[in-house]
C-alpha positions in Angstrom: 50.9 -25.5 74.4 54.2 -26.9 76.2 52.2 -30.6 76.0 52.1 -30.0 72.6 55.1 -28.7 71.6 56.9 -32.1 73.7 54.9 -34.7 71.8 55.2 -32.8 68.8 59.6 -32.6 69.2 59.5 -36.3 70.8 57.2 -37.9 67.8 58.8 -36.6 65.5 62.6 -37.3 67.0 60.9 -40.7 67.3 59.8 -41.0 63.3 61.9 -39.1 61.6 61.9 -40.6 58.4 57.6 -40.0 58.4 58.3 -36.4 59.0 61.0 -36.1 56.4 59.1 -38.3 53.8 56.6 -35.7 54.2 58.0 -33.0 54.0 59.8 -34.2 51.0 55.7 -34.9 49.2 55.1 -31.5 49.7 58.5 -30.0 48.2 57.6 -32.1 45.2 54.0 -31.0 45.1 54.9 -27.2 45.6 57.8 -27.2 43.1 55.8 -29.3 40.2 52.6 -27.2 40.5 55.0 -24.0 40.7 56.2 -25.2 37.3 53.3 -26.6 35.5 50.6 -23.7 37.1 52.8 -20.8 38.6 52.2 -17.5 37.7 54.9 -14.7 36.5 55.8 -12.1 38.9 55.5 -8.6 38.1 56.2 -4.9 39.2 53.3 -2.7 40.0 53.0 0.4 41.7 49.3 0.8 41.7 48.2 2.9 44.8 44.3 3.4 44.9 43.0 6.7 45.7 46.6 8.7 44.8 46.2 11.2 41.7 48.8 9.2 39.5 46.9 5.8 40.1 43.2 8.0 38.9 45.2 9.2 35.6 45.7 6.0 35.0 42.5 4.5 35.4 41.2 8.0 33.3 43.4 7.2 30.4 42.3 3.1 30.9 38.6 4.0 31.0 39.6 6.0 27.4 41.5 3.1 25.9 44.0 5.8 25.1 48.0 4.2 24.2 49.0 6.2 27.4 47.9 3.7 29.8 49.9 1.3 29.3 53.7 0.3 29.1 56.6 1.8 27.7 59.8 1.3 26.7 62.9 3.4 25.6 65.2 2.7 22.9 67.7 5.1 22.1 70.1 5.3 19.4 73.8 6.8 18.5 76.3 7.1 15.7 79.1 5.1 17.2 81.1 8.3 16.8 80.3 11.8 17.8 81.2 13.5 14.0 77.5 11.9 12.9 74.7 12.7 13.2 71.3 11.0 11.5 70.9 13.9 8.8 73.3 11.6 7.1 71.7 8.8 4.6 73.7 5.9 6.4 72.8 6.6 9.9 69.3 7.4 8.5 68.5 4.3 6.9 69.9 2.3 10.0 68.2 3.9 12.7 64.7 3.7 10.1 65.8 0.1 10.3 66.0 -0.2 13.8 62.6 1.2 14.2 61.0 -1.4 11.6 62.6 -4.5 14.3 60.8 -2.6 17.2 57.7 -2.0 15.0 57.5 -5.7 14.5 57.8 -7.0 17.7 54.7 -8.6 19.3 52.4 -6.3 21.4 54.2 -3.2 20.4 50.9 -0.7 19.4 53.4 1.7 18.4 56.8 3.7 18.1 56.9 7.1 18.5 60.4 8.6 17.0 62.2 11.8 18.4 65.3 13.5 17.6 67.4 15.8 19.8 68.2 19.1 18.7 71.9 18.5 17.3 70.7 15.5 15.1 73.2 13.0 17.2 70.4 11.3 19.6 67.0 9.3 18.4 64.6 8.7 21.2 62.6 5.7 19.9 59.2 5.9 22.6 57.9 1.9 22.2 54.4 1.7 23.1 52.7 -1.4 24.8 49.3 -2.2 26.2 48.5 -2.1 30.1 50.3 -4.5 32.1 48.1 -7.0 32.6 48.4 -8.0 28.4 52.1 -8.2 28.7 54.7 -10.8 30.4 57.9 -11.1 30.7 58.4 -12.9 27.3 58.1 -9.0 25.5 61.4 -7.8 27.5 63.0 -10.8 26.2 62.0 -9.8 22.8 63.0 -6.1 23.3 66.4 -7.4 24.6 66.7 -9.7 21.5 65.4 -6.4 19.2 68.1 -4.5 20.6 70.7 -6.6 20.7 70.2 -7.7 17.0 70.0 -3.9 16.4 73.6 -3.0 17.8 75.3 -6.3 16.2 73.6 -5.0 12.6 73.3 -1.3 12.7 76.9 0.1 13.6 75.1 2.4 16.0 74.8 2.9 19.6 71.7 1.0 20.7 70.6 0.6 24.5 67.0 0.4 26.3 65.4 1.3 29.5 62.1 2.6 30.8 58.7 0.9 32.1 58.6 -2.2 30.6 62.1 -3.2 32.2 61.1 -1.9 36.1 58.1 -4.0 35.3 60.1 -7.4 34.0 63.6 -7.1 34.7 64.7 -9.3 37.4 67.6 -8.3 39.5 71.2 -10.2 38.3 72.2 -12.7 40.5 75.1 -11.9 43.1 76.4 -14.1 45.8 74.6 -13.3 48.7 73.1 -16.1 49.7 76.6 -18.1 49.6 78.2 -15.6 51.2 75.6 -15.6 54.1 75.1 -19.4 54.0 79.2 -19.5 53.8 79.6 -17.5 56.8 76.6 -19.1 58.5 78.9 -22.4 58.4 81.5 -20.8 59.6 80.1 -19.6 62.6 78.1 -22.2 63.5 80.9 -24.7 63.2 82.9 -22.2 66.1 79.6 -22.0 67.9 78.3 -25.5 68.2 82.3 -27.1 67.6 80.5 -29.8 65.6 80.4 -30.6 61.9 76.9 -32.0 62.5 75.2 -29.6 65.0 76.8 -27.1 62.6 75.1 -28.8 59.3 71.4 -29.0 61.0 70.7 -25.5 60.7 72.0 -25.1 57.2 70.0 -27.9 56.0 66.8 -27.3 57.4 67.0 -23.5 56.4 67.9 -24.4 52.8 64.7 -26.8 52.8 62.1 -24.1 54.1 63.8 -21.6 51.7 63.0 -24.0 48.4 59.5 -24.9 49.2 58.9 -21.0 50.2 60.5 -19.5 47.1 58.8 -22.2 45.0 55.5 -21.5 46.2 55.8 -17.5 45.0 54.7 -18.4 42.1 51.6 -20.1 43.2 50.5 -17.4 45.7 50.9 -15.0 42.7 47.5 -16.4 41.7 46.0 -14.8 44.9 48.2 -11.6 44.9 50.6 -10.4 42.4 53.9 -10.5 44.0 56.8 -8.6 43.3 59.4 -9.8 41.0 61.9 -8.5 44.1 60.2 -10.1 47.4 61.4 -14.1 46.3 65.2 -12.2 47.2 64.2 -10.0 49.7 62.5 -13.0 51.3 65.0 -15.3 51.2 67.7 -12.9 53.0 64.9 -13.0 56.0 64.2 -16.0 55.6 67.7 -17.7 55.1 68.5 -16.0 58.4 65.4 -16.4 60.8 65.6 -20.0 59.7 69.4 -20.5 60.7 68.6 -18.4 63.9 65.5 -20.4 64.9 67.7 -23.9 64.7 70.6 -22.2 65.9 68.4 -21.7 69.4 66.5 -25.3 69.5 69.6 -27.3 68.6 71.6 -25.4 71.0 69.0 -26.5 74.1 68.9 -29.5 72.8 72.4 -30.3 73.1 72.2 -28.9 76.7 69.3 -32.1 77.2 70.9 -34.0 76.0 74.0 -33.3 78.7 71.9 -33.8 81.5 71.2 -37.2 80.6 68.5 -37.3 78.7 67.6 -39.7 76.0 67.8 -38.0 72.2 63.7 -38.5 71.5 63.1 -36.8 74.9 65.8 -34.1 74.5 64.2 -33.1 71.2 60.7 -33.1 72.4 62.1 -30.8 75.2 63.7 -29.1 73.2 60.4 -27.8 71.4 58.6 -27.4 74.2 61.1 -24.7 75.6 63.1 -22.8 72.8 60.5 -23.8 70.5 57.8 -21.8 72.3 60.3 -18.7 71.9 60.9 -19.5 68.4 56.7 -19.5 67.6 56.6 -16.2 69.9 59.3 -14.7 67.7 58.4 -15.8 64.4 54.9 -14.9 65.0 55.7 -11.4 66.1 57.5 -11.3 62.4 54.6 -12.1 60.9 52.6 -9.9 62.4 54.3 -7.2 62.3 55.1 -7.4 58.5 51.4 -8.5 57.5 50.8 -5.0 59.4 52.6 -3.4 56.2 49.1 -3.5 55.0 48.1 -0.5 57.0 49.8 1.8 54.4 47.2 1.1 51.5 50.3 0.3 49.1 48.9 -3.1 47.3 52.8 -4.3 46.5 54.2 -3.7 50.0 51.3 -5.8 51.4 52.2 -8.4 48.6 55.9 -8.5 49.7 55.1 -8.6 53.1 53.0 -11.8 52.4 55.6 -13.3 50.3 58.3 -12.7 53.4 55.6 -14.1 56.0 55.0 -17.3 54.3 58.8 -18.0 53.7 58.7 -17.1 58.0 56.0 -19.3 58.5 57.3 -22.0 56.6 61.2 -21.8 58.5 58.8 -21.5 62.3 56.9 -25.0 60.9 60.2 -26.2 59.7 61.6 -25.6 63.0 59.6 -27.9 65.4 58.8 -30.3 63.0 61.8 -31.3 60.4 64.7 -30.6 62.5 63.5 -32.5 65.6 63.6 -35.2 63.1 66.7 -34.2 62.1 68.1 -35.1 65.4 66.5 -37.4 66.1 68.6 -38.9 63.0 71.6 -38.0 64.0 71.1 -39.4 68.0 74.4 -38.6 69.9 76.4 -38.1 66.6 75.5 -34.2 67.3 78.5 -34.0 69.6 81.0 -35.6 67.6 83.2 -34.9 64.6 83.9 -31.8 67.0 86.6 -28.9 66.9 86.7 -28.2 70.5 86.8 -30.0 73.8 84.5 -32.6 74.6 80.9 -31.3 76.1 81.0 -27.9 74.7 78.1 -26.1 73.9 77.0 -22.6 72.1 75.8 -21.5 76.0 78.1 -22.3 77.9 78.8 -19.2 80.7 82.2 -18.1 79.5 84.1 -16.7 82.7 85.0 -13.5 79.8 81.1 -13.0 79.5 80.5 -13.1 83.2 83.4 -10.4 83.3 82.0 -8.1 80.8 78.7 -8.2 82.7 80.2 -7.2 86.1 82.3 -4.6 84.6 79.1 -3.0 82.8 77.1 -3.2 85.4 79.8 -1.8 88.1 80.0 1.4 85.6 76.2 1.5 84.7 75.9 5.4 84.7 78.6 5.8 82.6 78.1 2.8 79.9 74.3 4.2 79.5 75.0 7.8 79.3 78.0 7.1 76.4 76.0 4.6 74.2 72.6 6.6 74.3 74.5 9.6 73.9 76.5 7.7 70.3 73.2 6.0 69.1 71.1 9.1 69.3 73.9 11.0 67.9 73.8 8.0 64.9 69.9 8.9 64.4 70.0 12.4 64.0 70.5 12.2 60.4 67.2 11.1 60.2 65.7 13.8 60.4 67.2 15.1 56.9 65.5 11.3 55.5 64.0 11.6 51.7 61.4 9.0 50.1 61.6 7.9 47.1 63.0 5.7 44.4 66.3 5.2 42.5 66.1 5.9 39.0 67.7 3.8 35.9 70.6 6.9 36.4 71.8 4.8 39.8 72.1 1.7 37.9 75.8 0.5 37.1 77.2 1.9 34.1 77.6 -2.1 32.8 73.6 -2.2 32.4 71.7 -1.2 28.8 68.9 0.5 30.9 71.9 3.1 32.7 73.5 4.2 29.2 70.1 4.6 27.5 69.2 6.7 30.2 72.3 8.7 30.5 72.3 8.9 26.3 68.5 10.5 26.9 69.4 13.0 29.6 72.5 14.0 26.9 70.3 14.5 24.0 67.2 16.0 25.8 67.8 17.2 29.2 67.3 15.8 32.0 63.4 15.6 32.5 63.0 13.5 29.3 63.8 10.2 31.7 60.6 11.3 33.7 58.1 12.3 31.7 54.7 13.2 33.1 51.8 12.1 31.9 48.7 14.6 32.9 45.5 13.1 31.6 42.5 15.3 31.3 38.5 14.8 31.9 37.1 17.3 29.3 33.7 16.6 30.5 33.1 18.4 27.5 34.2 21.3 27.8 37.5 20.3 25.1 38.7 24.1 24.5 40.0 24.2 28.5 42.7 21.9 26.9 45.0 23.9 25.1 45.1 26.6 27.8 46.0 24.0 30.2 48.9 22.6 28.3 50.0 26.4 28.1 49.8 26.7 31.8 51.9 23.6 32.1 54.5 24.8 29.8 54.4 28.3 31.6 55.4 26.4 34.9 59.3 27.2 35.8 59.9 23.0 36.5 58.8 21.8 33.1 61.0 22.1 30.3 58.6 21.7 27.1 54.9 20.3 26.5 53.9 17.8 23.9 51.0 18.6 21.6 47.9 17.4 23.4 45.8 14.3 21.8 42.1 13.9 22.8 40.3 10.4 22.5 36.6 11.3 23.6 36.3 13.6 26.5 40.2 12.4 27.8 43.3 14.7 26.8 46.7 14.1 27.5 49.3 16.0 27.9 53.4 14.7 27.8 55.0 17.4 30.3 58.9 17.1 30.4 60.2 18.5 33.9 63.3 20.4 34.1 64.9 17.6 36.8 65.8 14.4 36.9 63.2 12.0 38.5 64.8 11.3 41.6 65.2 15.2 42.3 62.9 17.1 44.9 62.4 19.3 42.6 60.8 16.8 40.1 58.3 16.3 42.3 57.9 19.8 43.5 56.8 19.9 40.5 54.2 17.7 40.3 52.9 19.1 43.7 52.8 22.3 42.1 50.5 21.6 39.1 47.7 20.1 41.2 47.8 22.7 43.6 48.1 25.9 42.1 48.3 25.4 38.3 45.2 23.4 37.9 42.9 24.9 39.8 44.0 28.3 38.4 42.7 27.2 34.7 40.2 24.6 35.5 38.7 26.9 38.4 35.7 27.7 36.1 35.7 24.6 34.4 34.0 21.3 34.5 36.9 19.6 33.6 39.7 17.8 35.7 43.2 17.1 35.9 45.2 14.3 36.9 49.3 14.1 36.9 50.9 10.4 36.2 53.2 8.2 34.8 56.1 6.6 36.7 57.5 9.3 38.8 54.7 11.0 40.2 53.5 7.6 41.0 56.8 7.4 42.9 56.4 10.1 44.4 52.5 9.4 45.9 53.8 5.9 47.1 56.4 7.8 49.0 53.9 10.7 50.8 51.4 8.2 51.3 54.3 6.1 53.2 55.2 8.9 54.8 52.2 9.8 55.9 51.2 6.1 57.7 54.7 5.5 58.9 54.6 7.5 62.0 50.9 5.4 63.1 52.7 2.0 62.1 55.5 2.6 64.1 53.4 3.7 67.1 51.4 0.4 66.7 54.3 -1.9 66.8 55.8 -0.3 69.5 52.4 -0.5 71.2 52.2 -4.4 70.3 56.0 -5.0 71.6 54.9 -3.5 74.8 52.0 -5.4 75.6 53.5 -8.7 74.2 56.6 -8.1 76.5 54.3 -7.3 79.4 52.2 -10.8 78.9 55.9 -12.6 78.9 57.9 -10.7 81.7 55.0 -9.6 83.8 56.6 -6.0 84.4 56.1 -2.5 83.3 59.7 -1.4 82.9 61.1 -4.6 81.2 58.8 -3.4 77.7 59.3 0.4 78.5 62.9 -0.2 78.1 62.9 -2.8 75.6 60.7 -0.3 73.7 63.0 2.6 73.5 66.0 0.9 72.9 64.7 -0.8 70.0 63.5 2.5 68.6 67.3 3.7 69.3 68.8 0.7 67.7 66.1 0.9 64.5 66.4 5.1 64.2 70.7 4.1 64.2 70.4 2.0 61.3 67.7 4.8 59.6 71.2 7.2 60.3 73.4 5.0 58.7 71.1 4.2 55.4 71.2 8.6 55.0 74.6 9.0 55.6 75.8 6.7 53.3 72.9 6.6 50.2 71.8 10.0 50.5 75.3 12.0 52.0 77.2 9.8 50.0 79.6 8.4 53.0 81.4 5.6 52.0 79.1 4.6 49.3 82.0 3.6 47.0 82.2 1.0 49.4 79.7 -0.8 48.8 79.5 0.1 44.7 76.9 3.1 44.7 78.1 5.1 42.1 75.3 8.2 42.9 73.6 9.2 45.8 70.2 8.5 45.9 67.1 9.1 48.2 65.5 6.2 50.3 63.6 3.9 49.0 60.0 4.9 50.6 59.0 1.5 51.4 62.0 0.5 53.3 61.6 2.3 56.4 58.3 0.7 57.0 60.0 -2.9 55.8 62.9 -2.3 58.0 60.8 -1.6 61.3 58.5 -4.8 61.0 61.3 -7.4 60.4 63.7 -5.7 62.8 61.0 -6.0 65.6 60.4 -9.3 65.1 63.8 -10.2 65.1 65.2 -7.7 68.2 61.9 -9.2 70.2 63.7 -12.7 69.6 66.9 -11.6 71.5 64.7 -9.6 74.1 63.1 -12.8 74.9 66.0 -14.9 75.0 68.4 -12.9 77.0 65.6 -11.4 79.4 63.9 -15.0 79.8 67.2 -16.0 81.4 67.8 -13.0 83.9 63.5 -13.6 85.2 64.8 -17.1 85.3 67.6 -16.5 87.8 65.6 -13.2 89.4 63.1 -15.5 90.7 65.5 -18.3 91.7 67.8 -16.0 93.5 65.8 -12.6 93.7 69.0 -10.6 93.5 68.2 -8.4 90.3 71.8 -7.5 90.1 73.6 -11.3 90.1 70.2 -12.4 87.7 71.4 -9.4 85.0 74.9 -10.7 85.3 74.4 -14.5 85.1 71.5 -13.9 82.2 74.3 -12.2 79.7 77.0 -14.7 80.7 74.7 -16.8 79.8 72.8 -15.9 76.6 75.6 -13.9 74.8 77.6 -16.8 72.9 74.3 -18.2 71.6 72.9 -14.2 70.5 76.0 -13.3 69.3 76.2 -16.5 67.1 72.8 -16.1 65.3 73.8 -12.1 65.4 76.6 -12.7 63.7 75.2 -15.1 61.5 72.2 -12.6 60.4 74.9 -9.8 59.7 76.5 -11.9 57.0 73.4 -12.8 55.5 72.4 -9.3 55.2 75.5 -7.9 54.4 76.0 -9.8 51.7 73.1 -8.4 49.7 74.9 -4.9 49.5 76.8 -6.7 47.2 73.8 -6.8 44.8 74.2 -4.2 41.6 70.2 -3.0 42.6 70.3 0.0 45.2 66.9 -1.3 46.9 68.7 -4.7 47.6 71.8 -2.8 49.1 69.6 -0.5 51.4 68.0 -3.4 53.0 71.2 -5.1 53.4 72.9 -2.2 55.0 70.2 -1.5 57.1 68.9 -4.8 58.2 72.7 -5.3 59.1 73.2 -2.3 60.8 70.2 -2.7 62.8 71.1 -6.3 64.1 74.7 -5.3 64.9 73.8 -2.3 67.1 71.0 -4.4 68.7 73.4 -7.7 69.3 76.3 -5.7 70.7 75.3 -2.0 72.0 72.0 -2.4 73.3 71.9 -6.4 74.6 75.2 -6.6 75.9 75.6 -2.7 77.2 72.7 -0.6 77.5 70.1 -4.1 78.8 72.7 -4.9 81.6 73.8 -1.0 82.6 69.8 0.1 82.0 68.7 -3.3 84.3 71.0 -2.3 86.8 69.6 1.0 87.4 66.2 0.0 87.6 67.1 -2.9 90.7 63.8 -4.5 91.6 61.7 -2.1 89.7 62.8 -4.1 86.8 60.1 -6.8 87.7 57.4 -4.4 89.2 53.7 -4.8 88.2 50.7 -3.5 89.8 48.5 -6.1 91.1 45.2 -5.4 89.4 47.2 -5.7 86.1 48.8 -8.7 87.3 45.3 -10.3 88.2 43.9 -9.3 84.7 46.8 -10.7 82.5 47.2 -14.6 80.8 49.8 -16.0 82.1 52.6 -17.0 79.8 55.4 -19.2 80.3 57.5 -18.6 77.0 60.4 -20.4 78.4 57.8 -23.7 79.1 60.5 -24.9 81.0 58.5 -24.8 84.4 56.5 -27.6 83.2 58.6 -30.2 83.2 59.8 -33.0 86.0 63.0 -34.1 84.7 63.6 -36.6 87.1 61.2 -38.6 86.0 62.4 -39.0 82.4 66.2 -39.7 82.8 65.7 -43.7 83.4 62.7 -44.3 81.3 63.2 -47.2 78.5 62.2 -45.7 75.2 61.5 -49.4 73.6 59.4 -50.3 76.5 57.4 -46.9 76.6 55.9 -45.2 74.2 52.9 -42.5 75.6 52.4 -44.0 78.4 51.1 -42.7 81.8 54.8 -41.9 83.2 55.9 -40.1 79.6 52.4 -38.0 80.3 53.0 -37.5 83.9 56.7 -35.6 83.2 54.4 -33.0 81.4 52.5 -30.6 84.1 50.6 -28.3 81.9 51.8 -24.3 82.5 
């Protein structure tokens, strides 16, 4: 691996332009077949084997209208004096329904009014998903807004059709990350062009990746939100990954060696850590799979590729990268001459002896404030923000707050409870009386029958992101159901949007416990290969967990408690986006395992040079902190600047992810690592010896494979592979 890694760095230092050129053919083929072949993205919340998902496949099976997509338009006098018993707010609203009527795809509109007269509810019926694009929401949007400009009424939309097509509105978060990225990286590296490396070959992964979406749509359907939610990973694994190869490669290059050999040693090194830690992302997000939700496994391969593509990027284009820029890298500097992002800073080395001269005390208090951060966890509820926590700017919030006005609350999530009859069609009308009987539903609509399917509209009492809502739900298939159908062939099934919410969130909660234990169990055994030592994963292990459960805190505090949420523009609480815990776990692992391996790479490094545990924990922060800070710092900003996004599921992940990586970069690596290490002296590195005799070894450092000596003085324009070039290479 470290043989391959060198020639891999060194060739391509050597030929940059071949690498480039390309790398450039397969931007152009990606992009142009994206364009001419790629396939839309779409929404789906399909979860085989969950009752929502078989009354949907019931009503399919029946061709019944119900099946498919809707949309809501909903209509107002622009003043509150009129109502549409008049003959001019009549005839407009009849004409509003003729425009929807008309539009392509549309099967039908169903018309309701609310009891004062004031409120039309115009119910716009599509086909199933699959018979529909996006190009029908841009019709609806054009319907709608032709229908305001002309009607002198109040006309917004929401509902089905726009969770399935709507993309989220641009915001600035990727400036704002790559902005402070730059910034930090120029302080870091104190170079214009170190600084510009990372950028560049970030922004170069992240086109190819997000281009390609469209292509691996033809293999799974990927969600219209995993190109942005892969791209804030992406944008900042990619920045980290250089950050860490350019930054040993600067070192190399300080020793003495020439640029083509400090780039292929480079590789061989911190690109080994890089592969470790990009592959442990992968991993652990292809493991989303485990919770039998099709669209979280389709994010999750979305996010890997993007990974994948940044880890390639990494020991491939940007060893040609510097190779290009040759000793350039150092000039066009802010600071002094020779500085690099690791140098031991006497401040660091300070800060380690002080933490490690109170350890007791440093590990008691931080435990002590991140459990006391996780505790809100325990008050954690799954589900999914409704078009009610959309800003008040957007069509989709004011038709559902106009709906809620005119009808109650329960009209914005309706439920849709489809019936196999198996002939026995008289149990139907005694279930949609049980239904209406139910204290959470509000009023039942007249059931229609198309064979031996029924369906019955149930309007809850609730909104759909209330407990109750679902409580609901639960209700009918436990106890109301059986009740009527006990003596019945027939069977029930409740759908539509929000109890499919609300089955995607129990069957997440119901995996997320076994996912968690299995990438805990993977970080231990990965560490244990690396650092050859019991303790060293045990601890990393917990304090992970400690740092992940604080950000969990956080995201309830402030999304469901409301804390500071006017902060970061939520206008309503609203529960937790059920897929996000198990999002937040896989990419934080991957990325906490990269710091692990950095920092504790450098203290085994000095333990076994020195063998005094406590002087190795010391020296190993001093010198690892200015480099984990950096890309800490630098992941933060990218994060953080997607809570700027108007879409609550972008601002949880933000928050969180941020959260997360702060807590981990400062609280746990640079307190509770060094005061926890301290305590545990030599026990830090024990392993029994009939484990040690069973495991690989791995050198994920690779830096024990190399004779430097023996490069310094060789003549690159004389030697190309020759025997010398393969003799500084001794194979781990």
């Amino acid at each position: 691996m470290t043989a391959f890694l060198y020639r891999l760095g060194r060739g391509s230092a050597q030929h940059p332009w071949r690498v480039i050129g390309l790398w450039a053919l397969v931007a152009v083929i990606v992009v142009s077949s994206s364009a001419g072949f790629g396939r839309d993205m779409e929404d789906s919340f399909d979860v085989p084997g969950v009752d929502s998902q078989l009354a949907t496949e019931l009503l399919t099976q029946a061709q019944s209208e119900r099946a498919g997509v809707t949309a809501r338009v909903v209509v107002a006098p622009e003043t509150t004096d009129m109502t549409f018993a008049n003959v001019a707010e009549r005839n407009a609203l009849d004409g509003v329904t003729q425009r929807l009527t008309e539009l392509p795809n549309v099967l039908n509109v169903a018309e309701s009014l609310s009891p004062d007269g004031q409120i039309a509810l115009l119910s716009v019926q599509y086909p199933v998903l699959e018979d529909i694009d996006a190009t029908d929401l841009e019709r609806l949007h054009s319907a709608v807004d032709a229908a305001r400009d002309q009607s002198g009424l109040q006309v917004e939309a929401g509902g089905e059709l726009f969770f399935a097509f709507e993309e989220p509105a641009s915001s600035a978060a990727e400036l704002i990350g790559i902005g402070a990225a730059v910034i930090i990286l120029l302080v870091a590296f104190g170079s214009l062009i170190a600084m510009g490396l990372p950028i560049g070959m970030a922004l170069f992964g992240l086109a190819i990746g997000v281009s390609a979406m469209p292509l691996i749509s033809h293999l799974i359907m990927i969600p219209s939100w995993a190109p942005q939610l892969a791209t804030m990973i992406g944008l900042g694994v990619g920045i980290d990954y250089a950050l860490f190869l350019v930054t040993r490669h600067r070192e190399f290059l300080a020793t003495g060696l020439s640029v083509t050999e400090s780039a292929g040693r480079a590789v061989a090194t911190s690109g080994q850590a890089v592969i470790f830690a990009g592959g442990t992302v992968v991993i652990a997000i292809l493991g989303l799979a485990v919770a039998g939700v099709p669209f979280m496994t389709a994010a999750g391969v979305a996010t890997s590729v993007i990974v994948l593509i940044m880890v390639v990027a990494s020991i491939t284009i940007l060893p040609a990268l510097l190779g290009l820029s040759g000793h350039w890298i150092n000039r066009l500097g802010i600071h002094r001459r020779g500085h690099t992002a690791s140098e031991v800073g006497p401040g660091w080395r300070r800060w380690g002896n002080h933490v490690t001269s109170h350890a007791w005390p440093y590990a008691i208090v931080t435990t002590v404030a991140l459990l006391a951060m996780t505790a809100p966890v325990f008050g954690l509820q799954l589900g999914f923000p409704d078009e009610g926590t959309q800003p008040d700017t957007t069509t989709q919030r004011r038709a559902y707050d106009l709906a809620a006005e005119g009808f109650g609350a329960g009209i914005n999530g309706p439920l849709v409870i489809a019936v196999d009859t198996a002939g026995d069609t008289s149990i139907v009308v005694e279930l949609a009386a049980a239904v209406a009987a139910d204290p959470g539903v509000a009023a039942v609509t007249p059931p229609e029958t198309i064979g031996n399917v029924a369906t019955i509209i149930a309007l809850p009492t609730s909104a759909p992101q209330d407990d109750a809502t679902f409580s609901t739900v639960e209700r009918l298939r436990a106890e109301v159901f059986p009740d009527v159908l006990a003596d019945s062939p027939a069977s029930a099934h409740v759908g539509g949007q929000t109890a499919n919410f609300g089955d995607v969130a129990s069957r997440v909660s119901d995996r997320l416990a076994l996912f968690i234990a299995a990438v805990v169990l993977l970080s231990f055994v990965l560490l244990t290969l690396v650092f050859r030592s019991i303790l060293v994963p045990l601890k990393a292990a917990i304090l992970n967990l400690l740092s992940i459960g604080a950000a969990y805190g956080v995201l309830v505090m402030v999304f469901q408690w409301g804390w500071g949420a006017g902060l970061i523009g939520l206008e309503t609480t609203v529960p937790i986006v059920s897929f996000i815990p198990m999002f937040m776990f896989a990419i934080l692992f991957g990325l906490s395992m990269d710091y692990e391996v950095f920092l504790l790479s450098r203290v085994r490094e000095e333990f076994i040079r020195t063998g005094d545990n406590d002087e190795a924990v010391i020296t190993g922060l001093a010198g690892t902190a200015r480099v984990i800070t950096s890309a800490a710092l630098i992941m933060i900003y990218v994060f953080g600047g997607f809570v700027l996004s108007d879409d609550p599921t972008l601002k949880m992940f933000g928050l969180g992810l941020g959260t997360a990586i702060l807590v981990d970069a400062t609280v746990v690596r640079c307190v509770l690592v060094p005061a926890s290490m301290k305590l545990m002296g030599n026990a830090n590195w024990w392993l029994p010896g009939w484990l040690d005799r069973l495991l690989p070894r791995i050198d994920i450092d690779g830096e024990h494979g190399f004779a430097p000596v023996l490069e310094i003085n060789v003549d690159e324009s004389a030697v190309d592979e020759s025997p010398i070039r393969e003799a500084a290479l001794i194979s781990v």
